[in-house]
KOLGUMI-709547 format. One record per residue: x, y, z of N, C-alpha, C in turn. Coordinates in steps of 0.05 Angstrom, whole numbers, plus 5000, padded with zeros to 4 digits. Example, Ala and Ser with C-alpha at 12.3 -4.5 7.8 and 13.67 -1.06 7.14 Angstrom:
<drenmis>
526448865156524649105156526449345156 525749555142527349795143525850015157 
</drenmis>
This chain:
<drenmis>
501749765000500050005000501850255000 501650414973502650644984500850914981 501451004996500051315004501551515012 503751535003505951865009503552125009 504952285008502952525019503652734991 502352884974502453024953504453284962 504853314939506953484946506253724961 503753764961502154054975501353914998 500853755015500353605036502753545054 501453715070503853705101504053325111 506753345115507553065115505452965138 504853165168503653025194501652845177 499552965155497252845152497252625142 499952505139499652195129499451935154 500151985173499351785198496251845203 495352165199493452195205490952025180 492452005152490251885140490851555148 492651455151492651195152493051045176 492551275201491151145230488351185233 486651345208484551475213482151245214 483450975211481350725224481050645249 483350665267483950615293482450835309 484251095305482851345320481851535298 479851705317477651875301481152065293 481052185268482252355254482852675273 481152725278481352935314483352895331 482152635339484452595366487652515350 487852475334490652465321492252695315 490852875299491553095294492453305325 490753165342490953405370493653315382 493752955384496752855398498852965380 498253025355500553145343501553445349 499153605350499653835355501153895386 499853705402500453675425504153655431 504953445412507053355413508353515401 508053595381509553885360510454075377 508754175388508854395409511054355436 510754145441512453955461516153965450 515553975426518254065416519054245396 517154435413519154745394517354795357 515254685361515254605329511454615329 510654645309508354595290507754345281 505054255280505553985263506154035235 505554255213506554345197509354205195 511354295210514154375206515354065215 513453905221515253695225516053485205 519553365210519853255189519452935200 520652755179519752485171520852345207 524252435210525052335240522752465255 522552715267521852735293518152595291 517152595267514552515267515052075281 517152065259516751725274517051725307 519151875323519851985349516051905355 515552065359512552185359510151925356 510951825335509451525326509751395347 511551265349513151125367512551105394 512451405406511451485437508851485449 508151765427505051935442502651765424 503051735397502051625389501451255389 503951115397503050905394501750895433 501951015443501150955474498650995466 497851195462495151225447492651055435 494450925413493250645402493050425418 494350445438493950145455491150165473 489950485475486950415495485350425477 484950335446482350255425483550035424 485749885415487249625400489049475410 489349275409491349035418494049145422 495849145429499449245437500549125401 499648895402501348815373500448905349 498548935347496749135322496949335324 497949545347498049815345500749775342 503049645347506649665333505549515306 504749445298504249345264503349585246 501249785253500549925241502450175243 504050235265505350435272508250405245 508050125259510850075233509350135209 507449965206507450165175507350405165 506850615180506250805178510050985177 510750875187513850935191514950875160 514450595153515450605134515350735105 511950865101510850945085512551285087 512951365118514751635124516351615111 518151475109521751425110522051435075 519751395066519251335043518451535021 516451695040516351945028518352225019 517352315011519452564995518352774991 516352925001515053124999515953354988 515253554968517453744957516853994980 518454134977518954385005516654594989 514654705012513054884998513455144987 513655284966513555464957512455754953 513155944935510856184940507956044926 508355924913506855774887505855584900 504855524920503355314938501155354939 499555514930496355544924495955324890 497655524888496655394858497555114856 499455024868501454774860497854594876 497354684899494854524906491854454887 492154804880489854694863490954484834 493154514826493454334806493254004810 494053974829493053694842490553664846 488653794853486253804854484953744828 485653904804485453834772485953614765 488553444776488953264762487853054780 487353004803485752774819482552834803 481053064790478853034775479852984746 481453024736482052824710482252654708 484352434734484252244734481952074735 479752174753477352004761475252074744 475452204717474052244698471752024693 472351904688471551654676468651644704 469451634728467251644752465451844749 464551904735463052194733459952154750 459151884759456551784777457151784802 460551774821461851744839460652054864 459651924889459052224899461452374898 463552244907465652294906467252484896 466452464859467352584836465052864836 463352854836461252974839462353134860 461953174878462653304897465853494889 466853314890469953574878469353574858 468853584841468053764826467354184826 466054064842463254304856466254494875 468054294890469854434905472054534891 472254434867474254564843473554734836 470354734822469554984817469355304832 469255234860469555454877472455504883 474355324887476655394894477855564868 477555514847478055654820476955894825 475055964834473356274828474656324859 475056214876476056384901478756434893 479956234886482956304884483256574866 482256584841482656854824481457084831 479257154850478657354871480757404904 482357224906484857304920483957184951 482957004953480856874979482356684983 482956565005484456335015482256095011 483855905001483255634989483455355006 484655475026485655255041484655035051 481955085060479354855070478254755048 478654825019477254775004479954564992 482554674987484554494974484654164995 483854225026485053935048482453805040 479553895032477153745027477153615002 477753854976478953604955481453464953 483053354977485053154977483952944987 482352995016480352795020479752725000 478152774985476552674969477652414948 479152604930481052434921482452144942 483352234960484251944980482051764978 479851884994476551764983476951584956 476951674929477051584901478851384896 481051404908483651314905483651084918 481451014942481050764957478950634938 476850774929474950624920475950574887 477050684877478550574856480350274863 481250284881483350104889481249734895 479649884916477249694919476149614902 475149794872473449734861475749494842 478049544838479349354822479449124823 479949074862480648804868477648614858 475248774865472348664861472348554832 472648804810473248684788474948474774 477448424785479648204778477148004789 476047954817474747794822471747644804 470947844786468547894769470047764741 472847834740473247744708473847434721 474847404734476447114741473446964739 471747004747469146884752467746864725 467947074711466347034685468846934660 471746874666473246684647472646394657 472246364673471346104689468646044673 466346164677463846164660463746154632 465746314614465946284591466545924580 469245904602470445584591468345384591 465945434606463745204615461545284585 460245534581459345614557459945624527 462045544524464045674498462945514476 461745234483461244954467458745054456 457745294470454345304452454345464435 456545584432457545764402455146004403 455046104384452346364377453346674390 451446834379452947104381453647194416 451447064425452247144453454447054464 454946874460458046644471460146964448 460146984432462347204421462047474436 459047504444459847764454461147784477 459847544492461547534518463847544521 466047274503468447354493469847664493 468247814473468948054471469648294495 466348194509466248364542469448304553 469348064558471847924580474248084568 474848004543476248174534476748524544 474948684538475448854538476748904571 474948714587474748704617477648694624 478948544618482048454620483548684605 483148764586484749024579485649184601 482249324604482249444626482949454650 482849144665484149094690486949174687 487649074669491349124668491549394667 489949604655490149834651490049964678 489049874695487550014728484750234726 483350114702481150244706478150034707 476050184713473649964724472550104697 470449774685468149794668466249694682 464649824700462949764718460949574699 459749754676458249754658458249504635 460649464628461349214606461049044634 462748984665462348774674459248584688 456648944691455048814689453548654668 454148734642453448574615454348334613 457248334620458548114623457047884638 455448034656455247814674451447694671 451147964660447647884652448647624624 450447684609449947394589450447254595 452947174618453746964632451346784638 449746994662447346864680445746684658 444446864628442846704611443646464605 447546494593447846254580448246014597 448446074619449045884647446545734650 444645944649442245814651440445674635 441545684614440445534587441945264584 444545314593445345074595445044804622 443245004642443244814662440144814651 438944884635435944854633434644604612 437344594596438444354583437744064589 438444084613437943854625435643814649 434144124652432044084664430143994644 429444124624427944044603428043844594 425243594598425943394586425543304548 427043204539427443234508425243194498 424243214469422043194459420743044447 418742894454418242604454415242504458 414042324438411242414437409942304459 411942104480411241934506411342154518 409642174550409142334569411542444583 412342574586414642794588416142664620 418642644613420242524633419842734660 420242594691420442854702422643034705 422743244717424843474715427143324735 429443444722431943324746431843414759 431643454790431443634824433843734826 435743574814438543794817439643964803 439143894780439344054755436844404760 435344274772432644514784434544654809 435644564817436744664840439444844837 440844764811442844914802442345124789 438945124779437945364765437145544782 435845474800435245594817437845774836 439845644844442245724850442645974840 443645914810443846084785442446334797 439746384787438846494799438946784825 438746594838439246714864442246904864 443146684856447446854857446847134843 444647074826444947284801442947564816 441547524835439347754845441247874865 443247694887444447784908446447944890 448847904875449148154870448448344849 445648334834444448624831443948774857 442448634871442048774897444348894905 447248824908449148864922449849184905 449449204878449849334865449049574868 445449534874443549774874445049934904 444649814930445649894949447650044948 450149944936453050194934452550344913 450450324891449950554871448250724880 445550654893443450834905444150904938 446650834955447250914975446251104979 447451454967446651684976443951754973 441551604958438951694948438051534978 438651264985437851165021437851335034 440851425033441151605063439551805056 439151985036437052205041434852145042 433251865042430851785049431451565062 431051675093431251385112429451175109 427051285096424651025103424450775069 426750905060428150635043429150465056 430950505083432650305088430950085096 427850055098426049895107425149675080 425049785057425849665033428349525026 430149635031432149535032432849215058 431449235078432749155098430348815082 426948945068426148715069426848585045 427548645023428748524998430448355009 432648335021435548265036433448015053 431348025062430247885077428947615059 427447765035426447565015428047384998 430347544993433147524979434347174998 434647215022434647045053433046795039 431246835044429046655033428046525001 430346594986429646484963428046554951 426346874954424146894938424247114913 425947324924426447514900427847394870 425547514851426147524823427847744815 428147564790429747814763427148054771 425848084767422948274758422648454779 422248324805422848574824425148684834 427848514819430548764837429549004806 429348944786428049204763426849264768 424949254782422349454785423849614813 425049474819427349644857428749874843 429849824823432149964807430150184795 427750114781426050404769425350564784 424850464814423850624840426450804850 428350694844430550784860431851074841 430250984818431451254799429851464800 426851314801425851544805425551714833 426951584851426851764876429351884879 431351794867433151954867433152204839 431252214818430852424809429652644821 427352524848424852664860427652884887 429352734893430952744909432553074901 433353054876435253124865433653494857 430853504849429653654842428853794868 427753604894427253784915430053874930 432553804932435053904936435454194928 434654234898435454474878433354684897 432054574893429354804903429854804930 430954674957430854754977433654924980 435554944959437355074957436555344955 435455354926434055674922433655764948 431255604967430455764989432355895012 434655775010436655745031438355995029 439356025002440156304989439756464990 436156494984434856714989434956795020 435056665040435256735062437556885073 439756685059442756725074442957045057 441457095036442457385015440857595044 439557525057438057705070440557815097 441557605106443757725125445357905126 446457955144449258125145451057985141 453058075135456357995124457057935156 458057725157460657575177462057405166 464457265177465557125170463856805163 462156825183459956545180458656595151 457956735156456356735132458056755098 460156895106462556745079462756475073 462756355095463056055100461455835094 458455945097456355855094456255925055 456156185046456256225020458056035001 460856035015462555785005461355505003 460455465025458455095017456155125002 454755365001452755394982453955414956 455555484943456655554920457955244913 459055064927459454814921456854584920 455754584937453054494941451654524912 450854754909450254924879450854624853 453954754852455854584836455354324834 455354224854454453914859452253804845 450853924857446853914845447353904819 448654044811448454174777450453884768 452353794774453553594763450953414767 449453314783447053074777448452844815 449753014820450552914848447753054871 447352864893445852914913447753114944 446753334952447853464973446753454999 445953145010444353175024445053275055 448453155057449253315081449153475085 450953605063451453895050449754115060 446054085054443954235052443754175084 444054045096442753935128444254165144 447454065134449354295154448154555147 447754705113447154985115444355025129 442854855128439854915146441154925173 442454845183443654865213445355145210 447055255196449255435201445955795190 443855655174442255895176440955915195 440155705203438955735237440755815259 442955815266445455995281445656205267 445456245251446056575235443456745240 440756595236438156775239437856855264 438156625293436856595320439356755335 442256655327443356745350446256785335 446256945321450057055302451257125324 451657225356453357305367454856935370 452856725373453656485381454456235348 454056505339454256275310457456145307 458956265307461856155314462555935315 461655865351461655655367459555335351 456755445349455655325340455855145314 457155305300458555195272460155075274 462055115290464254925300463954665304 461354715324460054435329459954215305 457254375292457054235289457754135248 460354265252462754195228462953915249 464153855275465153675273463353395284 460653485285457853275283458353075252 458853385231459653195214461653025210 463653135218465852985213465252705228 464052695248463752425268462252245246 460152395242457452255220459152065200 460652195181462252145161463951985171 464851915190467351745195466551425205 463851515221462251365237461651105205 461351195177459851135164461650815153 464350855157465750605141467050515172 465750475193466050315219463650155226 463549875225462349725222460449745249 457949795247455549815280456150095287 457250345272458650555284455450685289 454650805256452350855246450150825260 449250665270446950585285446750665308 450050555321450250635350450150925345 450651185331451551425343448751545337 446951455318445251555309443851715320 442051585344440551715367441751955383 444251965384446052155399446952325380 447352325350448152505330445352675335 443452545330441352725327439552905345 441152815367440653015405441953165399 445353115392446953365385445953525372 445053465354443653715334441453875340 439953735345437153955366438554055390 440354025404441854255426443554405408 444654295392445854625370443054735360 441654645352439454855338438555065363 439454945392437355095413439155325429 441655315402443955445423445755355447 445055085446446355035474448954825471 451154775480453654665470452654395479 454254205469454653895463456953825467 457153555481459753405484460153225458 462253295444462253185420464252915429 466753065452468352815456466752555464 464152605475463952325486462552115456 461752305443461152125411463852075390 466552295396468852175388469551825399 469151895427470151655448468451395436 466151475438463751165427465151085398 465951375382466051185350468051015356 470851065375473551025369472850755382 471950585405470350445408469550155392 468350315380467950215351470450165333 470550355326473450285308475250095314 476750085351477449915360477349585356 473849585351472649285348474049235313 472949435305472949465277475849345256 478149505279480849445275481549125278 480548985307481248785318478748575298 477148605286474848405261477448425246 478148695232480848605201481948515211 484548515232486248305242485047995240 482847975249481347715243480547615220 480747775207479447745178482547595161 484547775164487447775157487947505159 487947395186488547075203487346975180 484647025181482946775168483646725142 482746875129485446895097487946825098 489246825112492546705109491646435113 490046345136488746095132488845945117 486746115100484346005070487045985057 488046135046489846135021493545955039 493945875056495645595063494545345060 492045345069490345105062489245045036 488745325019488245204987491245104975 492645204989495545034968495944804983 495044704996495844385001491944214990 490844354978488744224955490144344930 490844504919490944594893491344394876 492844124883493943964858491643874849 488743864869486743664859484543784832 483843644825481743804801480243694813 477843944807475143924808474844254813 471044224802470544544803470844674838 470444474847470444634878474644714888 475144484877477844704879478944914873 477344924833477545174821476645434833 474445434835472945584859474345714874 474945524896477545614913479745714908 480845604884483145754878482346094877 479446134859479846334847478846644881 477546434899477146544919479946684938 480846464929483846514950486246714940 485746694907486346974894485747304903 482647254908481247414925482147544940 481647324959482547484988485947544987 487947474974489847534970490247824963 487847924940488248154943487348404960 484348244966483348414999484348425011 486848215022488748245045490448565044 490648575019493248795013491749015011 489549025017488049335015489249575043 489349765045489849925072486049905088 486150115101483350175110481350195091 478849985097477050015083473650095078 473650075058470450225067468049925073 465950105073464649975096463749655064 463149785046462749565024464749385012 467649495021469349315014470249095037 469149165066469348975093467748825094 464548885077462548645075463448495057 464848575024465348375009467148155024 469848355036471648095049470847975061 469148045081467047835102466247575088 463747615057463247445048465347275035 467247375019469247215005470446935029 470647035054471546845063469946665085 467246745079465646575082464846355066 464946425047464846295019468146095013 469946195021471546055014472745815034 470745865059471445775089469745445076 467345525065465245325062467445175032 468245325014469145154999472144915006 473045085019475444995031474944625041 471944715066471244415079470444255056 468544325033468044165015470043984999 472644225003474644034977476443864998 475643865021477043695033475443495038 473143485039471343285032471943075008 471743314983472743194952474842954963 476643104971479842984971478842714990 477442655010476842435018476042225006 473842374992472442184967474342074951 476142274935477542174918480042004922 479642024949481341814954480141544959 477841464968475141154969475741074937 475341334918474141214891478041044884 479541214891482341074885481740784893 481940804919481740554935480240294919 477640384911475640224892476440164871 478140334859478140344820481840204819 483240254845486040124848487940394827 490340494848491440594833492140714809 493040434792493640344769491140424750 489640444752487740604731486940794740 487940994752487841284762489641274741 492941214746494841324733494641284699 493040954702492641004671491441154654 489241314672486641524662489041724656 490341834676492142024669493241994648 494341824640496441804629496241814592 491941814583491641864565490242074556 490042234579489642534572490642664547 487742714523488842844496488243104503 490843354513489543594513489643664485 490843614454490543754436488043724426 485443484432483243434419483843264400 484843134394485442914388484442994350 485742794329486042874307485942614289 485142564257485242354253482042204244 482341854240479041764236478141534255 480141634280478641404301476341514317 476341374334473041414358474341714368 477041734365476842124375477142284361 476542244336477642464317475942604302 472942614306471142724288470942884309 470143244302467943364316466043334319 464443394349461843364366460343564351 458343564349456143744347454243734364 454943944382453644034407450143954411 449243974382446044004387445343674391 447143444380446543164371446643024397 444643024419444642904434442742704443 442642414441440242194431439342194463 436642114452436041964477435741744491 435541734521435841414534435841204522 433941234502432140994498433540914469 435941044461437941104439439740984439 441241044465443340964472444340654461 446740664451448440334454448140214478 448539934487449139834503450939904512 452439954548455140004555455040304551 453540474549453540714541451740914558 453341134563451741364580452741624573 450841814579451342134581451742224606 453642354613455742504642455342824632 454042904647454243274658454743364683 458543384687458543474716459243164721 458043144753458542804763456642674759 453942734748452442674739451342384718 450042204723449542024700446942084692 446642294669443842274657443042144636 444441954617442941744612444541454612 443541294606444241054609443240734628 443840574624443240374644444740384679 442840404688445540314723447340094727 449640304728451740074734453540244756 454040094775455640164798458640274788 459640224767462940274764462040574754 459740714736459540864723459841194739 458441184763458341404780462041504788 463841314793466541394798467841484773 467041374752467341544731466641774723 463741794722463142014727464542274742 465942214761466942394775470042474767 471842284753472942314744472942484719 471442444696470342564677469742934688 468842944714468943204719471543384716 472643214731475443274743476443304713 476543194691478343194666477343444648 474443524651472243804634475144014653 474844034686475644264693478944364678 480744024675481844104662482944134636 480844184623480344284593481444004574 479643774589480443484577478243464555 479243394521476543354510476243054507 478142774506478042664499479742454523 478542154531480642084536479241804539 481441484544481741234541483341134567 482140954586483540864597482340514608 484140354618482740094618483039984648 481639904660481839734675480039444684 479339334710479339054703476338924689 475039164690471739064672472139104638 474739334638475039344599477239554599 475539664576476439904562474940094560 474940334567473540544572474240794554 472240884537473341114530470441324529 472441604518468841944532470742084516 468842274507469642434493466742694505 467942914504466443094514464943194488 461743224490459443264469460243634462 460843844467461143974460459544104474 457644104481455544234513455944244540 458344144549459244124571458843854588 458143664570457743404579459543194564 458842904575461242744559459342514549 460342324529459442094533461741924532 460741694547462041484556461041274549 463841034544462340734532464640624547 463840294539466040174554464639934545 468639674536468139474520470039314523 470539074512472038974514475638974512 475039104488477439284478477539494466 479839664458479439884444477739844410 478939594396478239524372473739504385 473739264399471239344397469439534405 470439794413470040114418468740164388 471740154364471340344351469640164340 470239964328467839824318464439824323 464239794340460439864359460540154357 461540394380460540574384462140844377 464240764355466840964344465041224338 462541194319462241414310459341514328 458641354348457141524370458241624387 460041634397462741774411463241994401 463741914368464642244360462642354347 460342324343458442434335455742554348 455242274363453242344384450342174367 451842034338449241944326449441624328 447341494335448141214330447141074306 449940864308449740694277447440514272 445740414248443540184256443840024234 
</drenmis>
């Protein structure tokens, strides 16, 4: 992780951004000042030594009453090293401007985010800092708010990548299983992935191509598991449906609503928070979602609701602005009210980019109610409750922070509206609290993942999809591990990833049990011989492996040769029962994952040979010998048609 500090950014504020999970951002900045002062100095003016000094002492004593003694020297060190590391250039006369140019280029860079509140928001603070700066006004609250911001962007950029590597790995995985059904969608998808992988290497997100990506995935996934729900067509009374094959659709499914849902939530976040009595919608979808019941049809109809309240949102903002203006134009000149004109003029900006201001408008309804009722006390009051927000905002990516401060954020605020002061430290103290827990869950989270990913490399050698799985989970968390502090949507994904990979982990050690019975059963020696005739080129030529499959030619039961079955997965869907067939079966899985089309091996009942149908299934025969293979069922093997 690196995070040096811009060249316009005083070195103190880099412990301050990258302890700002442990302790509230306040109490950091104050042990510094505290300590600065303690030696002759500013936190301004301090360099890379006397700040580690500092780390080391006031600060790490500090971290030990939220966090464990060994987690607060872990983080301290890092933070040291990220110092030692930095190079900050010495400030100049030209330090206004050198700030706002960083400001320019952290909104060039995040161009592409133009839906991001984030982006939205500086924006609006660019725009004012530009028109203050060339009227000769100090910039300064406005240049440390768009660095935040950017830090902000710069995390969720970072987050949003690891999600995506996780989204492409998942939909090249989906492609290899689909690829056999050919048609424009199997190319477009191709294409998506493609572009998807460009881009990952590039370090930018296609939010947009990867949900496409993932809507064709879901269809062709499901066409192909519907394949085999549907029974073939036949003028006898219709076979019944497979329960597992229903169950994998169903699956399907479901995977596919949880993250739209997941989707709508971090895209419609800010349209929630300015309408609390969504989160009640929200909380029961998540509930039905629980229960297996939400459709494709209602997360779209969630998504039309959600636009149009965040249009309804967006229109009554503008207009409660107008009113706000008109008021604040009625005052007298103070410095508050400069202050207040400054967040209106960004606020403004915001709106007008298609971003929501909902804090934004809350604080100026609070700083015009101190300005109308009581300007000798407006000062103080504003002070306040600047740092209500700051609590609010910090409270927001600390897991239970939110809820717990809620009731007490919003006492604070009716005793500022009434004039009367508030203890803000004791809602600093509750978040840090929190954070504490918050710090000591990632440490746990960390364990558990070093876990997951030591234990997937003593499975990795085995095939099967549940190892793949795993592998691609353990990729995962490999890169969640390496994230710094995170937000509140990137701590639920890690949560789930290794919940998911906790459950896959026991399964493939399950696998590995099994596959060790079926050894036991089938004897060594024709394990190694299966191996050993693995055709990865697809085999070539005019024997039983050398014709192409045509995906659509698949007979039925009542078709079949003697000695002969259809395998999808571990599956035997057609054929006669025979006890040796199911351990094959499972084998045959194990040879699809790894990209086996063809293969022959013998042991003590015959000769066995499969060739994969081109749909993601195989067929299988088995005979005396190889000669009477090709002879009987050479060209139903490679065709899928039988001879008469």
């Amino acid at each position: 992780m690196t995070a040096a500090p811009t060249s316009s950014e005083p070195l103190y504020r880099l412990p301050v951004r990258l302890l700002g999970d442990l302790v509230s951002p306040r109490a950091l900045e104050r042990i510094l000042q505290d300590a600065a002062q303690a030696r002759g100095q500013t936190p301004e003016t301090l360099d890379a030594p006397t700040l580690e000094d500092i780390l080391k002492r006031e600060v790490f004593k500090r971290l030990q009453l939220s966090v464990p003694a060994a987690l607060a020297k872990r983080r301290v060190s890092d933070v040291i090293k990220e110092l030692l590391e930095a190079t900050p250039a010495p400030p100049t006369q030209a330090s206004g401007e050198q700030s706002l140019g960083v400001l320019e280029e952290g909104a060039r860079r995040f161009t592409l985010y133009f839906d991001w509140p984030e982006t939205q928001r500086l924006r609006g603070v660019l725009g004012v800092a530009r028109q203050q700066q060339q009227a000769g006004q100090d910039i300064t609250a406005l240049i440390r708010e768009g660095q935040d911001l950017i830090t902000l962007m710069e995390r969720r950029l970072q987050e949003g990548l690891v999600t995506q590597a996780q989204d492409l790995a998942e939909l090249q995985a989906a492609f290899r299983r689909v690829q056999g059904m050919g048609g424009k969608d199997v190319r477009r998808l191709e294409s998506l992935i493609a572009q998807i992988e460009e881009a990952q290497g590039q370090s930018v997100l296609l939010p947009a191509e990867v949900e496409r990506a993932r809507n064709i995935t879901f269809t062709l996934r499901k066409l192909l598991e519907s394949s085999v729900v549907q029974p073939l067509e036949s003028s006898e009374a219709p076979a019944p449906l497979d329960p597992e094959a229903q169950a994998r659709v169903l699956a399907l499914e479901q995977e596919h609503v949880a993250r739209q849902l997941a989707d709508l939530a971090r895209e419609f976040g800010p349209v929630v928070r300015a309408r609390p009595e969504l989160e009640e919608r929200v909380h029961a979808l998540r509930a039905e979602h629980a229960s297996g019941t939400v459709k494709a049809e209602t997360v779209n109809a969630w998504r039309a609701e959600l636009e149009a309240v965040r249009d309804a949102v967006l229109a009554a903002q503008r207009e409660e602005l107008v009113g706000i203006e008109a008021r604040l134009t009625a005052l007298p000149d103070s410095p508050e009210l400069t202050e207040a004109r400054t967040a209106l003029d960004v606020a403004r900006l915001t709106l007008a980019g298609g971003g929501l201001a909902t804090d934004e408008l809350r604080d100026l309804g609070g700083t015009l109610a101190a300005l109308e009722a009581a300007p000798a006390l407006a000062a103080r009051l504003l002070a306040g409750q600047r740092e209500l927000s700051e609590v609010e905002r910090a409270a927001r990516d600390v897991p239970g922070a939110s809820d717990d401060l809620a009731p007490q954020l919003a006492a604070a605020r009716e005793a500022l509206g009434r004039g009367e002061d508030v203890e803000i430290d004791a809602l600093w103290a509750a978040l840090e609290r929190r954070m504490g827990e918050a710090a000591q869950q990632r440490q746990d989270f960390d364990a558990r993942a070093d876990h997951v990913i030591r234990e997937y490399d003593t499975v990795r050698h085995l095939a099967g999809e549940t190892t793949q799985k795993l592998g691609r989970l353990a990729d995962a968390l490999r890169a969640q591990r390496r994230l710094g502090p995170m937000s509140a949507d990137a701590r639920e994904r890690y949560a789930q990833s290794l919940t998911d990979a906790e459950a896959l982990l026991a399964e493939a050690r399950a696998e590995y049990q099994a596959a060790q019975e079926v050894t036991a059963s089938f004897g060594a020696d024709a394990l190694s011989g299966l191996l050993d005739v693995f055709d990865f080129g697809g085999g070539t030529g005019g024997d039983l492996f050398g014709t192409a499959t045509p995906a659509e030619q698949t007979p039925e039961s009542s078709d079949l040769p003697d000695d002969t079955w259809l395998i999808r997965g571990s599956t035997v869907t057609a054929g006669r029962p025979d006890p040796a067939v199911p351990g094959v079966a499972a084998l045959l899985e194990q040879a699809t994952l790894l990209d086996v089309r063809v293969l022959r091996f013998e042991d003590a009942q015959g000769v066995w040979a499969a060739r994969q149908d081109g749909a993601g299934g195989w067929r299988l025969a088995r005979g005396p010998n190889a000669a009477f293979l090709e002879d009987r069922v050479g060209d139903w093997l490679a065709t899928g048609e039988v001879r008469r």
